[in-house]
NUTOR-206660 format. One line per field, with one value per atom (N, C-alpha, C): residue number from 1; residue in one letter; atom name; x, y, z. Coordinates in nm, 3 decimals, padded with zeros to 5 digits. Each point is the difference from the previous one (the first is absolute). Layout:
BEGIN
kenu	NUM,...
bavo	A,...
zapa	CA,...
east	X,...
north	Y,...
up	Z,...
***
This chain:
BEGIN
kenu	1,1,1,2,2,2,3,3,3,4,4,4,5,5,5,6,6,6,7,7,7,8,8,8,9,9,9,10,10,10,11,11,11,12,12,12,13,13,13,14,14,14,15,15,15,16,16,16,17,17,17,18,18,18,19,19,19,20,20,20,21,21,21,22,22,22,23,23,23,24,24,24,25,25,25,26,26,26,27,27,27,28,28,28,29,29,29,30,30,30,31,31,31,32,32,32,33,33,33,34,34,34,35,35,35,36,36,36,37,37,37,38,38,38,39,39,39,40,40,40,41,41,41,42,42,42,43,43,43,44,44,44,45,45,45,46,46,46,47,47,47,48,48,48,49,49,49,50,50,50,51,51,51,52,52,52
bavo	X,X,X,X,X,X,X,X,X,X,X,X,X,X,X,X,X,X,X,X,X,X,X,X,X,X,X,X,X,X,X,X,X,X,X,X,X,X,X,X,X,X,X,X,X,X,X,X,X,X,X,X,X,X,X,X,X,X,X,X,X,X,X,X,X,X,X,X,X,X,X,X,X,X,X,X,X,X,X,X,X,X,X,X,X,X,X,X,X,X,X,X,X,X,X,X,X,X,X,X,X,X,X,X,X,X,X,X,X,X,X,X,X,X,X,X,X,X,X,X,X,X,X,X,X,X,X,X,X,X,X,X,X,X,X,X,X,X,X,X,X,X,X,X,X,X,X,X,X,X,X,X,X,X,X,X
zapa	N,CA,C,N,CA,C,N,CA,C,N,CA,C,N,CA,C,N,CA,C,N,CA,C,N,CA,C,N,CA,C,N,CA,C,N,CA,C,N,CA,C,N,CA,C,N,CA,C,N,CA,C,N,CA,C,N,CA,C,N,CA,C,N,CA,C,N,CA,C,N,CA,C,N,CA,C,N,CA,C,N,CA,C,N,CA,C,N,CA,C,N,CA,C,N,CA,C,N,CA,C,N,CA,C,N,CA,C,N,CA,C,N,CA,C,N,CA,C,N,CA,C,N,CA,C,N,CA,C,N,CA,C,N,CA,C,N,CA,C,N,CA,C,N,CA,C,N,CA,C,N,CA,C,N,CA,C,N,CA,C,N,CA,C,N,CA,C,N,CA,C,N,CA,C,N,CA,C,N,CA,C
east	00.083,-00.083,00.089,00.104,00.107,00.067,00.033,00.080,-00.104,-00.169,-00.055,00.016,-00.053,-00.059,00.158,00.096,00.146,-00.012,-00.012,00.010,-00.149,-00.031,-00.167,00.056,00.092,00.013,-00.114,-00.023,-00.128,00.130,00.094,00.106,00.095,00.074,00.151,00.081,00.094,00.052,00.121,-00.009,00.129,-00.093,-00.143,-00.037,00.007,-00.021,00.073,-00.097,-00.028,-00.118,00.030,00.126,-00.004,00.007,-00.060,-00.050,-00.105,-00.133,-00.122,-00.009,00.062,00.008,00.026,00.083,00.053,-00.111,-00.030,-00.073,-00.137,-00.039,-00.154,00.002,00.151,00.007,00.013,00.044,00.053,-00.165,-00.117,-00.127,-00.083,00.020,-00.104,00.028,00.153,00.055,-00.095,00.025,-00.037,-00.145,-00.095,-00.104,-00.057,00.046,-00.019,00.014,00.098,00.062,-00.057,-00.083,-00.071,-00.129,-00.012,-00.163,-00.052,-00.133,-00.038,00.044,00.005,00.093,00.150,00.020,00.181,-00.022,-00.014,00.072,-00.011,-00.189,00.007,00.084,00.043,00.099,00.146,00.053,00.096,-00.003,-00.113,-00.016,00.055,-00.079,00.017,00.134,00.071,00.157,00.062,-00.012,00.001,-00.016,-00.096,-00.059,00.090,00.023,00.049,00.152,00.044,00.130,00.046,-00.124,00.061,-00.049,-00.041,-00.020,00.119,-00.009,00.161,-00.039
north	-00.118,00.118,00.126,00.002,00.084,00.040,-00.096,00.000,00.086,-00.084,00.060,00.188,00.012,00.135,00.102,-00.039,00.025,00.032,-00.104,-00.043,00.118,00.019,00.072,00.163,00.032,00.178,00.067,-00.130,00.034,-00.010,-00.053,-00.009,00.003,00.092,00.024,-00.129,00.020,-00.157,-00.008,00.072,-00.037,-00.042,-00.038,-00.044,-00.151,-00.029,-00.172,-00.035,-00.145,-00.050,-00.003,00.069,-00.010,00.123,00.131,00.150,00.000,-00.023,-00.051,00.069,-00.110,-00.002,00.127,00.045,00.093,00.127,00.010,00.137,-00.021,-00.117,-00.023,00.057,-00.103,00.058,00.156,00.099,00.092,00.076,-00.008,00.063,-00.045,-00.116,-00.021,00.083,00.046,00.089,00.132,00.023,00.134,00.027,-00.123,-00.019,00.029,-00.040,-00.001,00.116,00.104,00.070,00.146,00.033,00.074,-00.006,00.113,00.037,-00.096,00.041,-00.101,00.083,00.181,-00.002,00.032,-00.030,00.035,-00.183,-00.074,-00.166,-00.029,00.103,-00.057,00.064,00.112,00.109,-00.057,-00.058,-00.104,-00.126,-00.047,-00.125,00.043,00.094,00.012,00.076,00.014,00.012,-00.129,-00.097,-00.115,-00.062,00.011,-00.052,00.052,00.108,00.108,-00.104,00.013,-00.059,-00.121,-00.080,-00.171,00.018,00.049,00.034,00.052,-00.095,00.015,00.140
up	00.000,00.000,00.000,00.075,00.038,-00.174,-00.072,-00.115,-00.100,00.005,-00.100,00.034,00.129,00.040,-00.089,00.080,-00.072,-00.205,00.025,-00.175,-00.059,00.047,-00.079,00.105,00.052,00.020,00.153,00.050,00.121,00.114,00.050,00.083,-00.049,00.126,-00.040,00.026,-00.103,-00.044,00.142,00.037,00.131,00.125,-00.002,00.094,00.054,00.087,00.018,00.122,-00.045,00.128,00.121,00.039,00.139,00.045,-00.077,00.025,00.048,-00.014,00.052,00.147,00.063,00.140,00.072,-00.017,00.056,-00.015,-00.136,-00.037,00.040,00.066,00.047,00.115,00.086,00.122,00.025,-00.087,-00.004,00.000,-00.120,-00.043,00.150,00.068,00.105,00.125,00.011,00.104,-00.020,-00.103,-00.074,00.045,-00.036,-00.012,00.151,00.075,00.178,00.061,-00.054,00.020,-00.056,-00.147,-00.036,00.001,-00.072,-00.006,-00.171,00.017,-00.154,-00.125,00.050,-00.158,-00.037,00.113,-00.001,-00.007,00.061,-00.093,-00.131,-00.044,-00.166,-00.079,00.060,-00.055,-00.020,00.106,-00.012,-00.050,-00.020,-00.087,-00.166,-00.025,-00.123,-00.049,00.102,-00.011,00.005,00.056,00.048,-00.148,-00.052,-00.163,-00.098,-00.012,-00.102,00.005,00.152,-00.047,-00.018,-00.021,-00.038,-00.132,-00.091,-00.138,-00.084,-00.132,-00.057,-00.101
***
């Protein structure tokens, strides 16, 4: 899934299955931690930058 998303320009090709983790743990901190539009606000920074 990783290769297609890569291969078709939807993910940046330097991403690797063991990034995941970290950046979930990282959005649920966030998530606990803000209000509802400062996390979607950071989500979609969050989005913007796993896009190739």
């Amino acid at each position: 899934m990783l290769d297609c998303a890569k291969s078709a320009g939807r993910l940046r090709v330097d991403f690797e299955p063991t990034d995941p983790a970290p950046l979930v743990s990282a959005m649920a901190q966030l998530i606990r931690e803000s209000t509802p539009d400062t996390w979607r606000r950071h989500r979609a920074f969050f989005r913007d930058g796993l896009r190739a």
